[in-house]
Structures are given as C-alpha cells and as structure tokens.
C-alpha positions in Angstrom: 0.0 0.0 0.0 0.9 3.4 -0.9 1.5 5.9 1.8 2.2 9.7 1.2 3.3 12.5 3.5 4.1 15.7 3.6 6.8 18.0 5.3 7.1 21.5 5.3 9.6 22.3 8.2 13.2 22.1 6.3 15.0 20.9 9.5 12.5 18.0 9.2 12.5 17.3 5.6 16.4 17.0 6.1 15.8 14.1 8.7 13.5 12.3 6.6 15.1 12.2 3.5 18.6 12.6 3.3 19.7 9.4 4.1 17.4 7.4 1.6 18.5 10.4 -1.0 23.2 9.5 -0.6 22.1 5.9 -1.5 22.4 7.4 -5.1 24.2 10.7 -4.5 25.3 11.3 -7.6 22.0 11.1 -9.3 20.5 12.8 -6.4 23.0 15.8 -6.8 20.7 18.1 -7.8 17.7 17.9 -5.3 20.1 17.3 -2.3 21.8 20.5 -3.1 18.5 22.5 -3.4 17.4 20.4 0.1 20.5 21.5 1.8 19.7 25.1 0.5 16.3 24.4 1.6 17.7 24.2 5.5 20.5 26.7 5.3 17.6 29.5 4.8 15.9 28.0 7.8 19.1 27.4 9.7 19.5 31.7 8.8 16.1 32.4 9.9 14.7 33.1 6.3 11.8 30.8 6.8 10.2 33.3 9.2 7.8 35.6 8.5 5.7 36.6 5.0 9.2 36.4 3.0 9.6 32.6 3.8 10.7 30.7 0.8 8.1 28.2 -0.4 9.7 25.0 0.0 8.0 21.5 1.0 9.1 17.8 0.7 6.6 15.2 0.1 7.6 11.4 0.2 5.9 7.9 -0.9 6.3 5.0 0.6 5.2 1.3 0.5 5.2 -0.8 3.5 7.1 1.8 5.6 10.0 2.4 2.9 10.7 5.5 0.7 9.8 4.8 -2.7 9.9 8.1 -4.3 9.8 12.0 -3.2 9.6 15.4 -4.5 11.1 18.1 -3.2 9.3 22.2 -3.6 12.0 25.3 -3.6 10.1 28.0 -4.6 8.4 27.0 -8.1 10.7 24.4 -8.8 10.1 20.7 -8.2 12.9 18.2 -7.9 11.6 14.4 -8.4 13.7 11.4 -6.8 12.7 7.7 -7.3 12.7 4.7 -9.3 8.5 4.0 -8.8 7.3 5.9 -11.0 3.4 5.5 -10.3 4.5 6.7 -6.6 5.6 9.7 -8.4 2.8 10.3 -10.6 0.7 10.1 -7.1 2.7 12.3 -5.3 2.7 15.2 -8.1 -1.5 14.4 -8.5 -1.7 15.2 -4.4 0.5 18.4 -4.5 -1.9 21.0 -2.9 -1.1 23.6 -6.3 0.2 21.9 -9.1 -0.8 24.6 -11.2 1.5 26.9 -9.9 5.2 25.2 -10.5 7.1 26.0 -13.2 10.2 23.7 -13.8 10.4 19.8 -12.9 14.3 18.8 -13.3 15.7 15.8 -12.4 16.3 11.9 -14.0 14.3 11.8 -17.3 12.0 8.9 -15.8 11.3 10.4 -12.6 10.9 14.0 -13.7 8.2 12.2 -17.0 6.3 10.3 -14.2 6.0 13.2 -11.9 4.8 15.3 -14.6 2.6 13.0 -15.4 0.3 14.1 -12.7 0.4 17.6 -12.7 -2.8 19.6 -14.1 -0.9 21.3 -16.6 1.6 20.3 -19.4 5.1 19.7 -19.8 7.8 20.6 -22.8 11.3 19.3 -22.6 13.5 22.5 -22.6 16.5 20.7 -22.3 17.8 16.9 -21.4 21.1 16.7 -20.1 23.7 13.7 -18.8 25.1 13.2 -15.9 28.6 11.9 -15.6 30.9 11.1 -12.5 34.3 10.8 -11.7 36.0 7.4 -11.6 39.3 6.7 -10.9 42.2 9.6 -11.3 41.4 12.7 -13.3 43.3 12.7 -16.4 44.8 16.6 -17.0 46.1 16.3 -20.3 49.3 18.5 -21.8 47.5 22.3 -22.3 49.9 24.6 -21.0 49.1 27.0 -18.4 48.1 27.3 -14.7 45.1 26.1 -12.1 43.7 29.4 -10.0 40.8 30.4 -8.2 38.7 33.0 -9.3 38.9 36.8 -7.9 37.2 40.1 -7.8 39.7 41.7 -10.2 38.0 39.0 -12.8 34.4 39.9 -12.3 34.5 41.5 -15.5 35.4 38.7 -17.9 34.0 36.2 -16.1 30.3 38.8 -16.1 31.4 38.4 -20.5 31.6 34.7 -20.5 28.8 34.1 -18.6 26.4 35.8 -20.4 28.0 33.8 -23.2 28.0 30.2 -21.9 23.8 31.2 -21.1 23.8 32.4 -24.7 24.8 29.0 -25.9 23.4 27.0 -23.4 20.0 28.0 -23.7 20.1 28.9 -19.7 16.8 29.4 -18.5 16.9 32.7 -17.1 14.8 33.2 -13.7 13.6 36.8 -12.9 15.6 39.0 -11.6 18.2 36.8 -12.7 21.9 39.2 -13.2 24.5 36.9 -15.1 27.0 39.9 -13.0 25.7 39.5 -9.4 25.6 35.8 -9.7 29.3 35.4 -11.2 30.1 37.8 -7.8 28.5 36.0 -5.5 30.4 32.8 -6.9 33.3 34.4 -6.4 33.2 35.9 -3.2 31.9 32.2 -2.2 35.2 30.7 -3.5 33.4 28.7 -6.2 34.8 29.5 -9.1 38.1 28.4 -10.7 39.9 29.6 -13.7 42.8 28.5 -16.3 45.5 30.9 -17.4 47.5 30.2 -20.3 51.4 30.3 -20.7 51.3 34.3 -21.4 49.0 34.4 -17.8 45.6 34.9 -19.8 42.5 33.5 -19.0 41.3 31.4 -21.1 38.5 28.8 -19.4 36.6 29.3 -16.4 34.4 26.4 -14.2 32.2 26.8 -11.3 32.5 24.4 -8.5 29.9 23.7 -5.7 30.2 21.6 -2.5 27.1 19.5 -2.1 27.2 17.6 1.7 27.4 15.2 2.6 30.2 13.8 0.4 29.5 15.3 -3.4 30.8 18.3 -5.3 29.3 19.0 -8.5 31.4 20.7 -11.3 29.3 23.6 -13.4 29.2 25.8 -15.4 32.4 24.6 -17.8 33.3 27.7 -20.4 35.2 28.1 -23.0 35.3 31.0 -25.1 35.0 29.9 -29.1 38.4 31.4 -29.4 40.1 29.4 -26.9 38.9 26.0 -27.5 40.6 22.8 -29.1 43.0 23.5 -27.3 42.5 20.7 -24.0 42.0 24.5 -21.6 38.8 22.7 -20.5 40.2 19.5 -19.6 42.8 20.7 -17.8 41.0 22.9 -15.8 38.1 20.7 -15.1 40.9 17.8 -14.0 42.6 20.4 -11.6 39.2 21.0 -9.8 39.2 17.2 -9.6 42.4 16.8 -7.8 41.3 19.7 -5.4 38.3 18.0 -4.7 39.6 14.6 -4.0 42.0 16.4 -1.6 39.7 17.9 0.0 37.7 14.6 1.0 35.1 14.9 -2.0 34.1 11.2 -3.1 31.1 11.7 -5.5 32.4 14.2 -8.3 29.9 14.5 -10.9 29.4 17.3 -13.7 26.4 17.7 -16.8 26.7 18.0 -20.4 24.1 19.0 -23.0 22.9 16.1 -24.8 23.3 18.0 -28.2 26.9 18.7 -27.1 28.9 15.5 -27.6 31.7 17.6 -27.9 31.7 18.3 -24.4 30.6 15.1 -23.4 34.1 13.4 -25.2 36.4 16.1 -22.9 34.8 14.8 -19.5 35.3 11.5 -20.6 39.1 12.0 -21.5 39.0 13.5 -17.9 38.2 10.1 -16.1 34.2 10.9 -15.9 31.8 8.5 -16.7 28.0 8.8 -18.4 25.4 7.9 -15.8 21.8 8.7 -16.6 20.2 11.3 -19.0 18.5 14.2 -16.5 15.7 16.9 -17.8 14.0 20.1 -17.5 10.8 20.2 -18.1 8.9 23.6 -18.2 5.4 23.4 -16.9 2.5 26.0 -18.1 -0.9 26.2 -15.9 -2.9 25.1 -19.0 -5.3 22.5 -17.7 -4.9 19.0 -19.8 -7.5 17.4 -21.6 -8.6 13.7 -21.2 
C-alpha cells in the first residue's frame, strides 16, 4: 500500500530524506543541493515571517519504505525515485500543481511526476550526468590552475552571459549573469585557467554538495580558446582539489546535443550515468 506524507519544516525534511536520497548521490545531486539550501535558509532564519521561501518535501512509501519523493524550492520541483506511479501520485496530491514552473531531475522520474500535474510539460532541455572514476586525467594544455577573484568579475560577467547564450540557460527573474558570477566568487566557487602568457582562457564553477558530493558547473570556454585541451585541464585540476579535500562523488552535466563536451569529461576520467531533464510546466489544464 501506498503511503504519502508531507513536510514542510526544512530541519525536518532534512531528517526524513537525506539518508534514503546519498544511496544514489550522484544522481541525487541536484535535489540534495537545493534540500540542503532548503535548511541553510531556515538554519538563517529566512523561513520566518511573509518572505519565507516556499519550500516543501513530500515522500511515498510502501510498506514503511521510501519509494519516491519530490522536493518544492520556490516554483521548482525536484523528483527522486525509481517508482514511477509513486511519483505520478505524489505530483497528483500536490496542494497547487498549477502553480510550479520547472520539474528537473532523472528523465523517468521527472516524466512520471509530470505526469500528474494539471498542466503540461515541454522538454527544454535533457542533459547527462557523468561522474568521476578513478584519477582525473589533465592532459598536456599549458598554463596554470587558479581560483577565481574580484579583479576578474569583468570577464567572467562576458563569458557568462555567453555560456547562457549558448546554453539555452533558463533565465529566472531578476536573474543578473554579473551578481551571480560575484556571489560565486566571493563564495570561492569559481576556478579559472591561465595560459602560458597568464591569460584566461577557461573558467568552471564548482559547488560543494554535503554530505560527500561536489558537482562541477558551469564549464566555459570562449570559441576562441577552445581545441586547445583548456577545459580539460582545468576541469581535472578541480578534480584533484576536490579529491584532496575529501570529495568522493564528483559528478558534472553535459548538453545532450553537445557530444563535444561530453568526449572532454570522458578524456578527464568521468563516466556517463543517466540522462536528466528540465521540463517547463504552463498552468494550462490537460485534456482527457
């Protein structure tokens, strides 16, 4: 028998579901970065008052054990699970379907969630998900490994607009390619490759996912620099950091359409796990 329940404190949601979540961190990478967000605003206090973020967690299970759940942050849903008519329940039982707007996550999980919703669903973009295995591979580019600073907010604002450009980044409102490239940098999550003459010429963000992930993204490489293994390089040095630092589930997207891309990570040491989605959602009621 299915059993589905709901959570809306975040300190709670955390307890219920992060341990089932790691079993499959790597696939998971996405919605236990957004759960751990999730807490951090109500560890800060942002989850008091009229400002509160809407966030919820709600979870199916079958005799006891988690089958399936979807997490809420803000209008975004974030499906997990491998039973897929759990997940077309728990989307059908969600007290507003009508007013989310993205579903990412694994392509079957994020399709059978969707399936549920009162509205419809386009595929903006479908993605795979790769992870590290073994040693990261650097390659021969010349040139050097450094962390991003202030004094390269200005290129970095340039090639971000760029890599959204090209990447047909969904842009949220209010969303400032300039403000987020700062905030990554003043929260030490960016990383950057100079060439021989001290250029930059690549640049990667990085972000720290507990309990044990990191998850490598954006990767860009201006159309002038590439060809030339920049990319590689850089995204390898962020590998050795990470492994250093204690990181044991590595894991990075590529566009589907890129296969370009895809055949650098896997020169790296990466590996192709599962093909990911978002799905944009309009309030359009379907027809049966």
């Amino acid at each position: 028998m299915l059993a589905i329940e709901t959570i809306d404190d975040p300190l709670q949601m955390i307890h219920a579901a992060i341990a089932w979540m790691t079993r499959d961190e790597a696939n998971h990478t996405v919605a236990i970065n957004a759960l751990n967000q999730v807490a951090a605003h109500a560890t800060r206090g942002w989850a008091i008052g009229p400002s509160r973020p809407t966030a919820r967690l709600v979870i199916a299970r079958r005799d006891g054990e988690i089958t399936a759940l979807a997490l809420q942050s803000q209008v975004n849903i974030f499906p997990c699970g491998d039973d897929a008519q759990a997940l077309t329940e728990i989307a059908r039982s969600w007290p507003d379907g009508s007013a989310l707007r993205t579903v990412v996550g694994p392509r079957d999980a994020a399709l059978a969630f969707a399936a549920g919703l009162p509205c419809t669903a386009r595929e903006h973009m479908r993605l795979l998900l790769f992870e590290l295995t073994g040693l990261p591979i650097a390659g021969d580019a010349r040139g050097r490994f450094i962390h991003a600073r202030l004094a390269n907010l200005e290129v970095l604002t340039v090639w971000q607009r760029m890599f959204m450009h090209e990447a047909r980044v969904l842009a949220r409102d209010g969303d400032d390619p300039r403000r987020l490239i700062r905030n990554r940098i003043v929260a030490d999550e960016v990383r950057m490759w100079l060439d021989e003459r001290d250029e930059p010429v690549c640049y990667a963000g990085i972000v720290r996912i507990a309990p044990h992930g990191a998850r490598i993204g954006p990767v860009y490489t201006p159309p002038t620099f590439r060809r030339r293994g920049y990319a590689q390089a850089l995204v390898a040095h962020i590998c050795m950091e990470e492994r250093v630092r204690g990181g044991r589930v590595i894991s990075l997207f590529t566009d589907t359409a890129n296969p370009t891309s895809s055949a650098v990570y896997r020169r790296v040491g990466f590996r192709s796990l599962n093909e990911h989605v978002h799905l944009e959602l309009t309030s359009v009621a379907r027809e049966y």
